[in-house]
PyMOL Python script that loads the backbone (N, CA, C, O; Angstrom):
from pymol import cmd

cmd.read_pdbstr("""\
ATOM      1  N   UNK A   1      13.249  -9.692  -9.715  1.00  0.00           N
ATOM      2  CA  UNK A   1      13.315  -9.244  -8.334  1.00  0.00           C
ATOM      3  C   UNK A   1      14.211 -10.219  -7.584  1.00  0.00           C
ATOM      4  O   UNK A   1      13.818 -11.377  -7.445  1.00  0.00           O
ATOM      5  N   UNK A   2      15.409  -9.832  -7.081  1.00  0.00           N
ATOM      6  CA  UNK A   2      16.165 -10.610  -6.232  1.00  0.00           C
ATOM      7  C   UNK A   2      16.398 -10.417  -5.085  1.00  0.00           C
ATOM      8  O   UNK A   2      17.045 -11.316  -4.548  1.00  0.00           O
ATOM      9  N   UNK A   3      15.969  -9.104  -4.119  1.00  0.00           N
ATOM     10  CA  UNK A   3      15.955  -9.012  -3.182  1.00  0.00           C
ATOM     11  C   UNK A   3      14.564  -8.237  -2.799  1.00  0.00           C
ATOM     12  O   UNK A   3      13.952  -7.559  -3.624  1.00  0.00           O
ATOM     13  N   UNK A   4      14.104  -8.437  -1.320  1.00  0.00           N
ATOM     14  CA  UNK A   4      12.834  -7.654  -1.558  1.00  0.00           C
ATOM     15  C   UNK A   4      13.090  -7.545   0.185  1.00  0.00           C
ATOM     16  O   UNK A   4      13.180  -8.574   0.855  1.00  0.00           O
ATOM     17  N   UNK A   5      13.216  -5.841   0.952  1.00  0.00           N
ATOM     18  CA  UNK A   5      13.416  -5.943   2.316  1.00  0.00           C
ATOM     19  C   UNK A   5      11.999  -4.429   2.455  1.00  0.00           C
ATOM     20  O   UNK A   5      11.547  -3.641   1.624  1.00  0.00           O
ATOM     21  N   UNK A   6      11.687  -4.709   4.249  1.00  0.00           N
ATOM     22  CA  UNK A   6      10.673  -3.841   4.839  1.00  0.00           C
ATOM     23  C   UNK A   6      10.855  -3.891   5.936  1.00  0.00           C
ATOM     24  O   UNK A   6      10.582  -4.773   6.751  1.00  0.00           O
ATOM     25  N   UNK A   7      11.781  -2.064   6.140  1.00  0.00           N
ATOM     26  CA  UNK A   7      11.635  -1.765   7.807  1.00  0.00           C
ATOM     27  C   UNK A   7      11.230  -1.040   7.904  1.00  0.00           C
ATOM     28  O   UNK A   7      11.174  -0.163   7.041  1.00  0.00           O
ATOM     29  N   UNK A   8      10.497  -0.972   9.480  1.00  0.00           N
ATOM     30  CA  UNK A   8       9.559   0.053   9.718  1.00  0.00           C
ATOM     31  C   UNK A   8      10.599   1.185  10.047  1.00  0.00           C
ATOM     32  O   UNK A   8      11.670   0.930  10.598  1.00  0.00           O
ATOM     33  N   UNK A   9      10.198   2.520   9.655  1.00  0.00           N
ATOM     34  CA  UNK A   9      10.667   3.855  10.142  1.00  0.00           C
ATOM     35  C   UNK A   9      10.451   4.086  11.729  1.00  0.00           C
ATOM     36  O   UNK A   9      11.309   4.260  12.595  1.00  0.00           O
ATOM     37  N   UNK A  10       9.046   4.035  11.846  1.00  0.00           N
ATOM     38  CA  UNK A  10       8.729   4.869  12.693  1.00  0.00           C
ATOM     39  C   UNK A  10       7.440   3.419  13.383  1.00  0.00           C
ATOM     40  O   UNK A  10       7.304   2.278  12.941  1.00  0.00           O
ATOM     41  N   UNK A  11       6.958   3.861  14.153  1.00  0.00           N
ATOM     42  CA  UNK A  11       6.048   3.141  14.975  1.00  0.00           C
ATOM     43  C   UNK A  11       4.621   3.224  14.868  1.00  0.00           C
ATOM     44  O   UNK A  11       4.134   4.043  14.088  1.00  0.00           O
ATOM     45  N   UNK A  12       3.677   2.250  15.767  1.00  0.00           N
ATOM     46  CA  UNK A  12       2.249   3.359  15.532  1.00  0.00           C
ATOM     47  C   UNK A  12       1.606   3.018  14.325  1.00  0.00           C
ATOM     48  O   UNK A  12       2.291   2.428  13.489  1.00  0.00           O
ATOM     49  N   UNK A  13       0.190   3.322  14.012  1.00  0.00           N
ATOM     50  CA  UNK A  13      -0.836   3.005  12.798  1.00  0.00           C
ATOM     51  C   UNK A  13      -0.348   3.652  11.883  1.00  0.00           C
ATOM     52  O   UNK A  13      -0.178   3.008  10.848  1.00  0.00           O
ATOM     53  N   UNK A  14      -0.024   4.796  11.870  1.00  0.00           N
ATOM     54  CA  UNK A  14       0.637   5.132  10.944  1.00  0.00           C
ATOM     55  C   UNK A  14       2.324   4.992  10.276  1.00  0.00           C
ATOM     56  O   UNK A  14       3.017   5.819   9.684  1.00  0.00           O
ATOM     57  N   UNK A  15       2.567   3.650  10.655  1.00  0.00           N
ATOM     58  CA  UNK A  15       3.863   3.807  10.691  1.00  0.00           C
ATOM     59  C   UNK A  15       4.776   4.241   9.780  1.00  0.00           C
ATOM     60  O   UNK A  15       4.717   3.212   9.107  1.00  0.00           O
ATOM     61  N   UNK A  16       5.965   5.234   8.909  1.00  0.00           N
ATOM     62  CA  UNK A  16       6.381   4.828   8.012  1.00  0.00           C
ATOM     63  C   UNK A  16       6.971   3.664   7.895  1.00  0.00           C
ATOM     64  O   UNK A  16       7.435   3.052   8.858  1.00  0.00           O
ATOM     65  N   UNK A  17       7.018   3.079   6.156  1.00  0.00           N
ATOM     66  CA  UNK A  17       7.686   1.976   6.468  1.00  0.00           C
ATOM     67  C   UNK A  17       8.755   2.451   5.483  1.00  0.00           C
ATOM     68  O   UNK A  17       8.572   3.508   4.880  1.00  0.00           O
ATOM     69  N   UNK A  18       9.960   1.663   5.271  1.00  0.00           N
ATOM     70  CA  UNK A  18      10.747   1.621   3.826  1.00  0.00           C
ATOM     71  C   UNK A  18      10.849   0.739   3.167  1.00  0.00           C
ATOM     72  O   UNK A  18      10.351  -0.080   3.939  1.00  0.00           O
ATOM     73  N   UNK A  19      11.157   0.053   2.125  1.00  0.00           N
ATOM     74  CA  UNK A  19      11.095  -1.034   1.223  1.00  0.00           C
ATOM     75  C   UNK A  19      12.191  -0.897   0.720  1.00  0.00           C
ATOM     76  O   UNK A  19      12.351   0.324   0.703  1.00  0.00           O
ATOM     77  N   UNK A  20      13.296  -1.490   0.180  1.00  0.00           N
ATOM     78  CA  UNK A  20      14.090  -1.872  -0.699  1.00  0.00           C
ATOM     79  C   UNK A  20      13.817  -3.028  -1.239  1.00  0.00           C
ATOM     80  O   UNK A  20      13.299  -4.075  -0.851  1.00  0.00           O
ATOM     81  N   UNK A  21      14.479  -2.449  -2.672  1.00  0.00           N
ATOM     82  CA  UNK A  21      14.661  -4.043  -3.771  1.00  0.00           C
ATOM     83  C   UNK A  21      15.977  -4.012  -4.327  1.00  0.00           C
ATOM     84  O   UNK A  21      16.687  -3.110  -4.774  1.00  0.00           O
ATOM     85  N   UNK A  22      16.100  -5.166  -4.186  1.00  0.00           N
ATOM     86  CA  UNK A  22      17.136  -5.199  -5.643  1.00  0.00           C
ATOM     87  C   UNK A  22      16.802  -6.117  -6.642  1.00  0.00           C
ATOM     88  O   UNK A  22      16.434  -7.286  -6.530  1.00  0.00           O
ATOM     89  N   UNK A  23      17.080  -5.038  -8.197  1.00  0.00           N
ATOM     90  CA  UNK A  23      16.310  -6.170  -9.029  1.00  0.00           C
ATOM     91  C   UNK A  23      17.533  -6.448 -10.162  1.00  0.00           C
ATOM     92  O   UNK A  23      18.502  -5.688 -10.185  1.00  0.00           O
ATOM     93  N   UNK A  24      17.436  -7.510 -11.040  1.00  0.00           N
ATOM     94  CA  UNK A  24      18.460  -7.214 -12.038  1.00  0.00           C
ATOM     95  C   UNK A  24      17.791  -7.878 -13.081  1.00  0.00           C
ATOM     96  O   UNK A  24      16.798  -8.606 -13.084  1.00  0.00           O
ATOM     97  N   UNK A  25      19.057  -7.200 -14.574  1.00  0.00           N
ATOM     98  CA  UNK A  25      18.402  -8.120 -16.083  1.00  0.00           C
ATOM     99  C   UNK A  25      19.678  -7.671 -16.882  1.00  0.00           C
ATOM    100  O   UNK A  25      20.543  -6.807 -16.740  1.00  0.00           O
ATOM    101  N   UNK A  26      19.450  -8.452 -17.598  1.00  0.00           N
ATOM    102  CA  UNK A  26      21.247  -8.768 -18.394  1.00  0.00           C
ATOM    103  C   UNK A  26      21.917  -8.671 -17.366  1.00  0.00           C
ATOM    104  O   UNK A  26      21.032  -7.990 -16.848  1.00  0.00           O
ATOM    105  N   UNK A  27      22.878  -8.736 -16.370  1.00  0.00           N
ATOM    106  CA  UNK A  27      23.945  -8.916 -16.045  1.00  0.00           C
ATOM    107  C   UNK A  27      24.309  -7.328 -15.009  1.00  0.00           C
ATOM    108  O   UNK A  27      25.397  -7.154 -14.461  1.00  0.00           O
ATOM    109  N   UNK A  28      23.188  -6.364 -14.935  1.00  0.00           N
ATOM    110  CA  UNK A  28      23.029  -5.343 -14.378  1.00  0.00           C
ATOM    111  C   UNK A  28      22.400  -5.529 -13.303  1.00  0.00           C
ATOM    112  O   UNK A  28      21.420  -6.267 -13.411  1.00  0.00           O
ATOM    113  N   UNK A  29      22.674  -5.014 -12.044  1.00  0.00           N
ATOM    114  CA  UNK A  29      21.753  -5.122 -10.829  1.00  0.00           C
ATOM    115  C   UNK A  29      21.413  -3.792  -9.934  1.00  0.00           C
ATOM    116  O   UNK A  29      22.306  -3.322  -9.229  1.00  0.00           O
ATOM    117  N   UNK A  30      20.250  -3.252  -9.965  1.00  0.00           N
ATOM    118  CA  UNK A  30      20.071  -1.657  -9.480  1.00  0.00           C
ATOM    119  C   UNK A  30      19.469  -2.232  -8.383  1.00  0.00           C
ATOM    120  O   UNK A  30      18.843  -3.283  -8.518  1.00  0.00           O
ATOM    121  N   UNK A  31      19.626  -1.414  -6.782  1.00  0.00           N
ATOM    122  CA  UNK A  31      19.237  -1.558  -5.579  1.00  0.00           C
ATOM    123  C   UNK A  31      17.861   0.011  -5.552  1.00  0.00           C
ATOM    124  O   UNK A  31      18.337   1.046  -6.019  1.00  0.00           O
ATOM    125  N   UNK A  32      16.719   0.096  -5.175  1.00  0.00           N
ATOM    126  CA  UNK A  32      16.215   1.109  -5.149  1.00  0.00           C
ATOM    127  C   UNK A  32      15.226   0.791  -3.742  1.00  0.00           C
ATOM    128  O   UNK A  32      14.997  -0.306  -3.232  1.00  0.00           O
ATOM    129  N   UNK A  33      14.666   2.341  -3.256  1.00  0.00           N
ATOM    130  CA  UNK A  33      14.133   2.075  -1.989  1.00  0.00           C
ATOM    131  C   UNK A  33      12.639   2.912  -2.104  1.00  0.00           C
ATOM    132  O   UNK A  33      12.554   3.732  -3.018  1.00  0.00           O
ATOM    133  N   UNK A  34      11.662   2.755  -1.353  1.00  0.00           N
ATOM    134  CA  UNK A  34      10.148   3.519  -1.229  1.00  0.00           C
ATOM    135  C   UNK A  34      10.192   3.557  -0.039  1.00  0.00           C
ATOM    136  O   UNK A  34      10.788   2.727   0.646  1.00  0.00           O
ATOM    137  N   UNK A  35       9.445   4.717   0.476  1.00  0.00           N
ATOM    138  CA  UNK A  35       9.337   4.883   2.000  1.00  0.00           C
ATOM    139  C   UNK A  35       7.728   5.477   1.781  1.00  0.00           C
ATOM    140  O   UNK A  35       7.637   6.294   0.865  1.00  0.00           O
ATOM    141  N   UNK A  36       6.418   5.151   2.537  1.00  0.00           N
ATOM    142  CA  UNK A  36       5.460   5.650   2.626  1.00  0.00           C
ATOM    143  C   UNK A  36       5.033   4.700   3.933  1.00  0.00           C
ATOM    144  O   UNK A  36       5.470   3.648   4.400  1.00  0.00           O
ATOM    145  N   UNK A  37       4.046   5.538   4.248  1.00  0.00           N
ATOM    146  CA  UNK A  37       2.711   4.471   5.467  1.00  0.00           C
ATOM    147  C   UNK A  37       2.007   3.518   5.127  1.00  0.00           C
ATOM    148  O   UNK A  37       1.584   2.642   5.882  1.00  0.00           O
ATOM    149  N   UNK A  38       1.788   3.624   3.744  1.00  0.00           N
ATOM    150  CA  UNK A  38       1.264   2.465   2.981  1.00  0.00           C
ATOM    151  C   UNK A  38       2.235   1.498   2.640  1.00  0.00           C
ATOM    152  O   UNK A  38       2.972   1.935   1.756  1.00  0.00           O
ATOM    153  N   UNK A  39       2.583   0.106   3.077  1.00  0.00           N
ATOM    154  CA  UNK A  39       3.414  -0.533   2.520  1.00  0.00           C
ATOM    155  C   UNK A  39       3.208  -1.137   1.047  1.00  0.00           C
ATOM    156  O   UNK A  39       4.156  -1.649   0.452  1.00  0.00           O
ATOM    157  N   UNK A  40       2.080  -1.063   0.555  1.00  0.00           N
ATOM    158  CA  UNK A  40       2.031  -1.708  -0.831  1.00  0.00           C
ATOM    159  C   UNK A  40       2.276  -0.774  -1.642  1.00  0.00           C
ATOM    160  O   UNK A  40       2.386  -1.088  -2.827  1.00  0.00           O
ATOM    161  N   UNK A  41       2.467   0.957  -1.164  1.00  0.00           N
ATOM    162  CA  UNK A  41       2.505   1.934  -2.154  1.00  0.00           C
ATOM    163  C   UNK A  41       4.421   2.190  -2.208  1.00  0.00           C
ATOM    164  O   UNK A  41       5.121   2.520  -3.165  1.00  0.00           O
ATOM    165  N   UNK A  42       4.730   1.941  -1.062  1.00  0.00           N
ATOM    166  CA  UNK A  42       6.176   1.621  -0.627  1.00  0.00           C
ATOM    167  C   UNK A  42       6.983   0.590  -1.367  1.00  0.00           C
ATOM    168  O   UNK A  42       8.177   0.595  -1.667  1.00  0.00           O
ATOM    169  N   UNK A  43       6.146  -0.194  -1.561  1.00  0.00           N
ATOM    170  CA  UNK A  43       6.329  -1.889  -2.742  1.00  0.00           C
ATOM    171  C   UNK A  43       6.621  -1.047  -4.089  1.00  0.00           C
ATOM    172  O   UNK A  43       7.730  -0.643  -4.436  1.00  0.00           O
ATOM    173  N   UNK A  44       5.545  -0.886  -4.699  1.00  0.00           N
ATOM    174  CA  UNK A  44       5.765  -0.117  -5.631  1.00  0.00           C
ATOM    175  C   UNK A  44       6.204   0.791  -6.187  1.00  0.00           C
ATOM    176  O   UNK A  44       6.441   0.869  -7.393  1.00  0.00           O
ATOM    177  N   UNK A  45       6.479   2.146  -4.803  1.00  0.00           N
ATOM    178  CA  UNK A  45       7.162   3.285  -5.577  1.00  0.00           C
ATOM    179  C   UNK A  45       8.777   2.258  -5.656  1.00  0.00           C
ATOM    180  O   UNK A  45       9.229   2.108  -6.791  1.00  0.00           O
ATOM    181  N   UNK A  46       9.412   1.732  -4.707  1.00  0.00           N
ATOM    182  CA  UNK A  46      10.372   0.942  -5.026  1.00  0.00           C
ATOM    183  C   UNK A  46      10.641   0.222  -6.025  1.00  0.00           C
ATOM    184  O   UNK A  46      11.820   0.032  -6.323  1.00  0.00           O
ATOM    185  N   UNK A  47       9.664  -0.306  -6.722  1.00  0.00           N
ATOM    186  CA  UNK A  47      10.200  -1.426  -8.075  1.00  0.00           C
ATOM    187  C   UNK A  47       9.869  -0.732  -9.269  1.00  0.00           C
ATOM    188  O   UNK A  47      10.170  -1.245 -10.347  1.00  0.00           O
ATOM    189  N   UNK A  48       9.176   0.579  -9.215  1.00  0.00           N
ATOM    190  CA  UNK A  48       9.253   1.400 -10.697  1.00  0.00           C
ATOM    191  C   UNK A  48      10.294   2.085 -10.265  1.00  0.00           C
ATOM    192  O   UNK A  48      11.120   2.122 -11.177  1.00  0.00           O
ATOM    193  N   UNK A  49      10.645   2.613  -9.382  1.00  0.00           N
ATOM    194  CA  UNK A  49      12.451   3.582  -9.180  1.00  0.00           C
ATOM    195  C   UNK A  49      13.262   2.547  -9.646  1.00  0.00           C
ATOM    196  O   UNK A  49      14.300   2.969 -10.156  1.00  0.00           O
ATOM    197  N   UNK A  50      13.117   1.123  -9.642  1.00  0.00           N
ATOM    198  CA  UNK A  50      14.363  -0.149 -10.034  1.00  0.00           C
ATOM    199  C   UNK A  50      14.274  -0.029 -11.288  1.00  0.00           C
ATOM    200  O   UNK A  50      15.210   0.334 -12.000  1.00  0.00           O
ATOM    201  N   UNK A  51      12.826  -0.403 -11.798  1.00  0.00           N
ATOM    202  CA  UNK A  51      12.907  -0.468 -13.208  1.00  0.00           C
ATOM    203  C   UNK A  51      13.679   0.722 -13.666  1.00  0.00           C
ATOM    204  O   UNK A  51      14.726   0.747 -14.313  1.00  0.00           O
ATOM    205  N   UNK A  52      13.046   1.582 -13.261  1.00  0.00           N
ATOM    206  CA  UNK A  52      13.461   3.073 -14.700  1.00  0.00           C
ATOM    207  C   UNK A  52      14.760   2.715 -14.432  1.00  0.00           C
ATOM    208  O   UNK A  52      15.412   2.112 -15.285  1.00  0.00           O
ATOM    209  N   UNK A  53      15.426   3.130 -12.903  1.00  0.00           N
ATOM    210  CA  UNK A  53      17.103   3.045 -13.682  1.00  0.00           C
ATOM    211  C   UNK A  53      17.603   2.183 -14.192  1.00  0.00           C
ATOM    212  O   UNK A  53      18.573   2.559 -14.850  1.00  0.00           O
ATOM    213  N   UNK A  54      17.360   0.764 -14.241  1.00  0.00           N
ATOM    214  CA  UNK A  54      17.486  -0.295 -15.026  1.00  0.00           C
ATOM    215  C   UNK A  54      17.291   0.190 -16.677  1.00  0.00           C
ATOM    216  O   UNK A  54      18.155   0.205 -17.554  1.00  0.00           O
ATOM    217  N   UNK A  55      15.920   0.558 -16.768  1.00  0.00           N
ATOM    218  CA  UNK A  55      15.824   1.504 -18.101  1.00  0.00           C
ATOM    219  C   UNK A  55      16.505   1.996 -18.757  1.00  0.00           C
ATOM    220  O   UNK A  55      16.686   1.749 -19.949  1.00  0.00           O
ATOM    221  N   UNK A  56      17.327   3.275 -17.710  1.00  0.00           N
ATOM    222  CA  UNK A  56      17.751   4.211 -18.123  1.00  0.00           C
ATOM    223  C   UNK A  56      19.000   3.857 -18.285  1.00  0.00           C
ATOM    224  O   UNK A  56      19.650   4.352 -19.206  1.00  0.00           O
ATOM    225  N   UNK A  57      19.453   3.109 -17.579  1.00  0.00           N
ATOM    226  CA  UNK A  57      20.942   2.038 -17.345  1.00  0.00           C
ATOM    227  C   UNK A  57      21.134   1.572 -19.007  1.00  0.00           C
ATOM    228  O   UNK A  57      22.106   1.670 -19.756  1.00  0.00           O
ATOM    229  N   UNK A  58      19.875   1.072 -19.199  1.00  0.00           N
ATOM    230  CA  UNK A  58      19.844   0.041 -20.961  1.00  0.00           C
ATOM    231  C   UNK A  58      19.954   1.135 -22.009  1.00  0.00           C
ATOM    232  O   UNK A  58      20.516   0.801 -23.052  1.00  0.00           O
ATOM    233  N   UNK A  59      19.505   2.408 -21.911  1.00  0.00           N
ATOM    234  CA  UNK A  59      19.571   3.430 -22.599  1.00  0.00           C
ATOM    235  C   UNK A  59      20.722   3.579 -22.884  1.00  0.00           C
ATOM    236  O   UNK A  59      21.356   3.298 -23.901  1.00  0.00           O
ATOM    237  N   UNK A  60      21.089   4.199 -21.623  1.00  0.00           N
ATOM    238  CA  UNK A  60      22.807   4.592 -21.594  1.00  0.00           C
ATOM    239  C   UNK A  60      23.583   4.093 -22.358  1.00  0.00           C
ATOM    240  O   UNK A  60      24.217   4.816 -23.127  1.00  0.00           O
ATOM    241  N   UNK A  61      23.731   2.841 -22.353  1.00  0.00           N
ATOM    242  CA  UNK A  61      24.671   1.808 -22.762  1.00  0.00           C
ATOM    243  C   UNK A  61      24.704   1.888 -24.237  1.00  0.00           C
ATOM    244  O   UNK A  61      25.669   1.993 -24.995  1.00  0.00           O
ATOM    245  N   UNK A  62      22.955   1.788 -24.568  1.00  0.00           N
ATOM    246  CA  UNK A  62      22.818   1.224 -26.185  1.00  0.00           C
ATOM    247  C   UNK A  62      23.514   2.810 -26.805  1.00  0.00           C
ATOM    248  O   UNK A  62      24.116   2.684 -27.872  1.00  0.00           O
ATOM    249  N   UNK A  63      23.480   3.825 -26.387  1.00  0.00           N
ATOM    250  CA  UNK A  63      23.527   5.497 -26.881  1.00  0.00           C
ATOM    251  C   UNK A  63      25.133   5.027 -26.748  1.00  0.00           C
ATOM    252  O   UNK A  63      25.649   4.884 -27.856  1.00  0.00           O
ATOM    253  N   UNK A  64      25.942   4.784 -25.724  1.00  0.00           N
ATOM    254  CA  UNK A  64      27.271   5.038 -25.700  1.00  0.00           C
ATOM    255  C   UNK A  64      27.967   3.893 -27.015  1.00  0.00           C
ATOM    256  O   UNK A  64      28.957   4.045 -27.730  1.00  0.00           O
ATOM    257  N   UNK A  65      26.843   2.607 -26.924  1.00  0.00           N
ATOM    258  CA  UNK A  65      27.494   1.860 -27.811  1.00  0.00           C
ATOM    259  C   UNK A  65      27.674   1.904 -29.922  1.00  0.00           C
ATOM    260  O   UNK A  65      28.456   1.466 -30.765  1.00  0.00           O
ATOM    261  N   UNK A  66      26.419   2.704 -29.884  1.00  0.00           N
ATOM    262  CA  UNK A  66      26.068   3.215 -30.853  1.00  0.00           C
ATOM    263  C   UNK A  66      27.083   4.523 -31.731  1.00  0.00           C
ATOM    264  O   UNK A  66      27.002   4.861 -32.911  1.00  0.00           O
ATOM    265  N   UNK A  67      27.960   5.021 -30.700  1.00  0.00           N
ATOM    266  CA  UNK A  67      28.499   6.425 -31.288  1.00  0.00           C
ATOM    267  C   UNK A  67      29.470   5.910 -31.604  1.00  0.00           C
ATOM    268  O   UNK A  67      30.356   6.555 -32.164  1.00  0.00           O
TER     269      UNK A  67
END
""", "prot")
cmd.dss("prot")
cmd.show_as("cartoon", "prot")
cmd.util.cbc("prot")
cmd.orient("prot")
């Protein structure tokens, strides 16, 4: 995790909030964002959207390098 940001959307108890991260590994760096009222669910939908494309990023690569 190398970056970790939280702005509010909207105002109020219910506020939305948004979250961005940016995370990186090997030498790859994916930016991804969560938006909910819950900020810890906002935390999280954000850093599994980083991972997978990070994932899917490592996939890619090993499939293109492989053929």
């Amino acid at each position: 995790l190398d970056e970790y940001r939280v702005d509010a959307i909207t105002g109020g108890t219910d506020a939305l909030v948004d979250v961005s991260v940016k995370l990186s590994k090997d030498g790859k760096t994916v930016t991804s964002r969560g938006a909910r009222t819950d900020i810890i669910m906002a935390s999280v939908e954000a850093v599994i959207a980083g991972m997978n494309r990070l994932l899917r990023e490592e996939h890619e690569d090993r499939s293109q390098n492989s053929d």
